[in-house]
C-alpha positions in Angstrom: 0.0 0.0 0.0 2.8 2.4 0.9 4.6 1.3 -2.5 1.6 2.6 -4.1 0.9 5.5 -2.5 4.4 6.4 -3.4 4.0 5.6 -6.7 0.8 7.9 -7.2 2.7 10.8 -5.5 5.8 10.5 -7.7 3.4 10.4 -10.6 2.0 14.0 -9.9 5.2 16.3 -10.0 5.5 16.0 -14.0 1.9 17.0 -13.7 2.7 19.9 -11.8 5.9 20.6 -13.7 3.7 20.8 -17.1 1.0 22.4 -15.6 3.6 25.1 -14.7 5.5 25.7 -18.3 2.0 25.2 -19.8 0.6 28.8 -17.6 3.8 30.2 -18.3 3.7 30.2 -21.7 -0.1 30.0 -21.9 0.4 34.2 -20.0 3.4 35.6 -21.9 2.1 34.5 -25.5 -1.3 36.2 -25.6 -1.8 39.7 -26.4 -1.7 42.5 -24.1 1.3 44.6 -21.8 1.0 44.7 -17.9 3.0 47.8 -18.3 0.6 49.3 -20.5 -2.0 48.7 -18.1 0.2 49.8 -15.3 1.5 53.0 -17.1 -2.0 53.9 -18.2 -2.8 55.7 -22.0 -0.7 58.5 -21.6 2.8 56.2 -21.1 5.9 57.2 -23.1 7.5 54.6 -24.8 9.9 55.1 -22.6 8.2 54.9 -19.9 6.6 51.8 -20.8 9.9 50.1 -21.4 11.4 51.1 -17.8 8.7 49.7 -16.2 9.0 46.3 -18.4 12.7 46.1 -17.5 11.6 46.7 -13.6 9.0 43.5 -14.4 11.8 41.4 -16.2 9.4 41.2 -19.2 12.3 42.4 -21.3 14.5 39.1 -20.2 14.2 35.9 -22.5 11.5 33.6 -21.7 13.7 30.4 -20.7 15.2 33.3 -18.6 11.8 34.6 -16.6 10.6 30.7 -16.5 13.5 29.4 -14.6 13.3 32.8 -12.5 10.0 31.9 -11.7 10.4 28.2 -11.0 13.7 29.2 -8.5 11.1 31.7 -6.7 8.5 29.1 -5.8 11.0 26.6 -4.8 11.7 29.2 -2.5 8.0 29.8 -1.4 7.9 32.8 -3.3 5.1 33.0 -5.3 6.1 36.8 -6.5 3.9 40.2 -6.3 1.1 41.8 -7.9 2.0 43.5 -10.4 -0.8 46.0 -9.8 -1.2 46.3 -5.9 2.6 45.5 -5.3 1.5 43.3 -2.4 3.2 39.6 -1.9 0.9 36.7 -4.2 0.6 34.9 -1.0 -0.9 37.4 0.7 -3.7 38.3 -1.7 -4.5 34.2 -1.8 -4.6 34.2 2.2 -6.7 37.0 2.5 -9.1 35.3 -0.3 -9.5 31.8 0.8 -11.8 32.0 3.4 -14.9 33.2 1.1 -13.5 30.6 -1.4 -13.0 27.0 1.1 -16.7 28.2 3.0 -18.9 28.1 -0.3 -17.0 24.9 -1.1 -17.4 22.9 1.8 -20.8 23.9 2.8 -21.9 23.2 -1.1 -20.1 20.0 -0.5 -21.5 18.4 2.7 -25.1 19.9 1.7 -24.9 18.1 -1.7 -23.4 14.6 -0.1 -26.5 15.1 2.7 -29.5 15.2 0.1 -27.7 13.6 -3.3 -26.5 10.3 -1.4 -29.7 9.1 -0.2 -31.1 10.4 -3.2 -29.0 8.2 -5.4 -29.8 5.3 -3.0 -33.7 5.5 -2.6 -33.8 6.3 -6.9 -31.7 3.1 -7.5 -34.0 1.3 -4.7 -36.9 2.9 -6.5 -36.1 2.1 -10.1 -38.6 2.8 -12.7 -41.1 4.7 -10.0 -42.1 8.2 -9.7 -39.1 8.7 -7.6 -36.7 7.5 -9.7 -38.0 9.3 -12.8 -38.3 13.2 -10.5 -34.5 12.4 -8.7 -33.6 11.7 -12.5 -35.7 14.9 -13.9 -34.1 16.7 -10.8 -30.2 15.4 -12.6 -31.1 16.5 -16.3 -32.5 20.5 -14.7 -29.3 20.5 -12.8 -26.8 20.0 -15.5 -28.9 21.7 -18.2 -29.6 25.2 -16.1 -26.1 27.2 -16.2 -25.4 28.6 -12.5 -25.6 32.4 -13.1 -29.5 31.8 -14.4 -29.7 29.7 -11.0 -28.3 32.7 -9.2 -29.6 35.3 -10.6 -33.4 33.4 -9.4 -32.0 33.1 -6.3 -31.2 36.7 -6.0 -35.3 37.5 -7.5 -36.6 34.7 -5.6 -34.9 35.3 -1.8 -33.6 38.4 -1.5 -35.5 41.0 -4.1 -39.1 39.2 -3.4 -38.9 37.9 0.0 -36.3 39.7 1.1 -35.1 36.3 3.2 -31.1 37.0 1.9 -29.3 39.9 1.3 -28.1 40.0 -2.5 -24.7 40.2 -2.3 -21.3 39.9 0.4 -20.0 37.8 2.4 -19.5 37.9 6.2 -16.7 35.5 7.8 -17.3 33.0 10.4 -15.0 34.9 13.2 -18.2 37.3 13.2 -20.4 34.7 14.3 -22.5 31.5 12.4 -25.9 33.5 12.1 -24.1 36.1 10.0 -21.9 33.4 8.5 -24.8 31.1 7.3 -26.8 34.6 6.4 -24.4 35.4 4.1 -23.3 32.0 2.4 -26.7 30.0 2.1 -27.8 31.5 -1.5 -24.3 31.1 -2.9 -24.4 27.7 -1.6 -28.1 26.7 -2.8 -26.8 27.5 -6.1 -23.6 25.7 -6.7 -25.8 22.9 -4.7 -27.6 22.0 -7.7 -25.5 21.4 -9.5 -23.4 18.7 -7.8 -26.8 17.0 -6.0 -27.2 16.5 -10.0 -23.8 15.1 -9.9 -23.7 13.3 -7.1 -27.3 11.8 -7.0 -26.7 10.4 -10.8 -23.1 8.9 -9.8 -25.0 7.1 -6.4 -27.9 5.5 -8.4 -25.9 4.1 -11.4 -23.3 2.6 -8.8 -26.3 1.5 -6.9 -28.1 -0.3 -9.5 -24.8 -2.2 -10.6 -24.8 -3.7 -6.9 -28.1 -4.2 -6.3 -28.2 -6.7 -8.7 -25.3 -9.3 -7.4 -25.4 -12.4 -5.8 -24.6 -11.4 -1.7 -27.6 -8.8 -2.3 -29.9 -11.4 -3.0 -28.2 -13.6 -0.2 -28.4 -11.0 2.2 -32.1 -10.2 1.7 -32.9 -13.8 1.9 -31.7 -13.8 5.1 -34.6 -11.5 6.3 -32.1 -8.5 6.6 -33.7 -5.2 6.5 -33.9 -3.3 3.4 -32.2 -0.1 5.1 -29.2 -2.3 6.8 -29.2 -4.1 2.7 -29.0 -0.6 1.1 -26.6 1.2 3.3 -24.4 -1.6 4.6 -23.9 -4.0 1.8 -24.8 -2.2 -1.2 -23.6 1.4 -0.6 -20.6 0.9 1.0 -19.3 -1.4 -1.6 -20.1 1.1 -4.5 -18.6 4.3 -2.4 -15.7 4.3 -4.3 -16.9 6.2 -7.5 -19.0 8.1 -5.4 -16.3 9.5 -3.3 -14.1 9.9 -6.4 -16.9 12.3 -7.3 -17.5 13.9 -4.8 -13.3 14.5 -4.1 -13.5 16.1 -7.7 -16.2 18.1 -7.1 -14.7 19.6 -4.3 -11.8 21.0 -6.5 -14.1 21.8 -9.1 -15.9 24.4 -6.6 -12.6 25.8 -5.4 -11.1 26.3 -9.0 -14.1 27.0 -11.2 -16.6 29.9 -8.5 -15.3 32.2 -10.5 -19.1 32.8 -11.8 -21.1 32.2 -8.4 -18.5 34.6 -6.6 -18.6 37.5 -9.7 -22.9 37.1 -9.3 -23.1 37.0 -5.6 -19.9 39.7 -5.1 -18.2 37.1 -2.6 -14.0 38.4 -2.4 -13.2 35.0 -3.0 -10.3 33.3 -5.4 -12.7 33.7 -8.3 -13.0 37.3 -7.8 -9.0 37.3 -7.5 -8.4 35.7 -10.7 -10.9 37.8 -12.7 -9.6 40.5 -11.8 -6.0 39.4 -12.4 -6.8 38.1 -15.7 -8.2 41.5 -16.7 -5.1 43.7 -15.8 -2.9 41.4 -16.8 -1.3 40.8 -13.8 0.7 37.6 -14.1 2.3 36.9 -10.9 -1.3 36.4 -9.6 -2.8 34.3 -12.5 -0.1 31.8 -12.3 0.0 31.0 -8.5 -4.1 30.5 -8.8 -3.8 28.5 -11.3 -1.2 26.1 -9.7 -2.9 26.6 -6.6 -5.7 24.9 -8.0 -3.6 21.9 -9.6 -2.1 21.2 -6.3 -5.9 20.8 -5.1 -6.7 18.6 -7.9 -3.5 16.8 -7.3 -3.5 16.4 -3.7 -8.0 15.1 -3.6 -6.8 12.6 -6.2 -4.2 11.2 -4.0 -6.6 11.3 -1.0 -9.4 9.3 -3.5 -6.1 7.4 -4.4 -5.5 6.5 -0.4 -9.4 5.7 0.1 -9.2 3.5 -2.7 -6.8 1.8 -1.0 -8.6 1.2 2.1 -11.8 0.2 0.7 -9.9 -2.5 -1.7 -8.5 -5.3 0.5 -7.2 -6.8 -2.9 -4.9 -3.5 -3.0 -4.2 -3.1 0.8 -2.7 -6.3 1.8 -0.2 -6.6 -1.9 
């Protein structure tokens, strides 16, 4: 198992080291100047080249890549070229909007898709199946500004429930925490009950049919101890594979709940970023959010591990 493990870490730092040179290069070759934007309209050439000589824009790429690799080996993920603050710091100061609407859309989705999945797979064919299904096909096909934007009408314009927009961290207490981050979280919510519901009943169904099923209800167990302790637990593993990916999804892809709902979250960070150009920030996002993917594939990896005795004990 450790062999493995091993193995699967190993496996992600040319992952990493690609994702890397491709954001590099992906930044420097599309159009536009940082020192342009910087500078403003009424820069002098001049002007605009001192400041891209202060930016090392003027230095070979090979040159400003393995600059840039040197400085994260160090922990340095650079500075803004806009606020002049430290990278680091502007990712610190936006990750607590970012990791709330992610782990409350999270554990809200697992708490309603799960069973969902379960009692539509139990259900096949019935009125339940067919809405938890019907409930899937609105979730994927509705994009989530629409579903926002009716949120905003729905519970905060007409009932006046929510407020539209902001976000209030949880060091100033859980009622204004939870008033704050509920509509942003119905939203993304969905989406990945969609997700997670569909993933749950298809696993289901391909359990539910196999021989210890059939043994196990024939010795009188009940349907509930059946469903959840036979049947669910041995098809968690694509369902916590999905779930783990939908986690980074949320973290690396808010960008459009956080721009509908104003939340100062990593989404907010990059738009802005991507706007002016500024490619210190753009880059550590971006390989921010491959660690995430990198590191929940390894922990699917490791529960993969321990739900497989055929993989634990080689």
């Amino acid at each position: 198992m450790v062999l493995y493990i091993l193995q699967r870490i190993l496996a992600a730092v040319p992952v990493i080291g690609f994702v890397a040179l491709f954001v590099f290069l992906l930044l420097r070759l599309t159009p536009g100047d940082p020192a342009a934007i910087i500078a403003g309209d009424t820069a002098t050439p001049a002007q605009l080249e001192a400041i891209r000589d202060s930016l090392g824009l003027n230095e070979p790429l090979l040159v400003q890549f393995f600059t840039w690799i040197g400085q994260l080996l160090q922990g340095d993920f650079g500075t803004s070229i806009l606020s002049r603050k430290p990278v680091i710091d502007l990712i610190a100061d936006r990750m607590e909007p970012t990791i709330s609407l992610a782990l409350t859309t999270i554990i809200l989705s697992v708490l309603i898709a799960v069973p969902l999945g379960v009692i539509a797979a139990w259900k096949q064919g019935t009125l339940i199946d067919r809405f938890v299904m019907l409930l899937s096909v609105l979730g994927f096909s509705v994009p989530v500004f629409v579903i926002g934007y009716l949120m905003i009408s729905t519970f905060s314009m007409g009932l006046g429930w929510f407020p539209v927009q902001g976000f209030r961290p949880i060091s100033d207490g859980i009622g204004p925490f939870l008033h704050r981050i509920t509509l942003p979280t119905l939203t993304l919510t969905l989406l990945y009950i969609a997700l997670i519901a569909r993933i749950t009943r298809t696993s289901m169904l391909e359990i539910l049919g196999d021989d210890y099923i059939r043994t196990a209800r024939a010795k009188g167990l009940p349907e509930r101890t059946v469903l959840m302790r036979h049947a669910l637990r041995n098809c968690s593993v694509p369902i916590i594979t999905v779930i783990g990916i939908g986690f980074a999804l949320i973290i690396s892809g808010v960008v459009v709940t956080e721009s509908v709902f104003n939340l100062p979250g990593l989404g907010r960070l990059t738009v802005d970023a991507v706007l002016s150009r500024d490619y210190p920030v753009i880059q550590a996002v971006i390989l921010l959010a491959s660690l995430i993917y990198v590191a929940i594939n390894l922990l699917i990896d490791i529960a993969y591990v321990l739900l497989d005795p055929r993989i634990r004990y080689s």
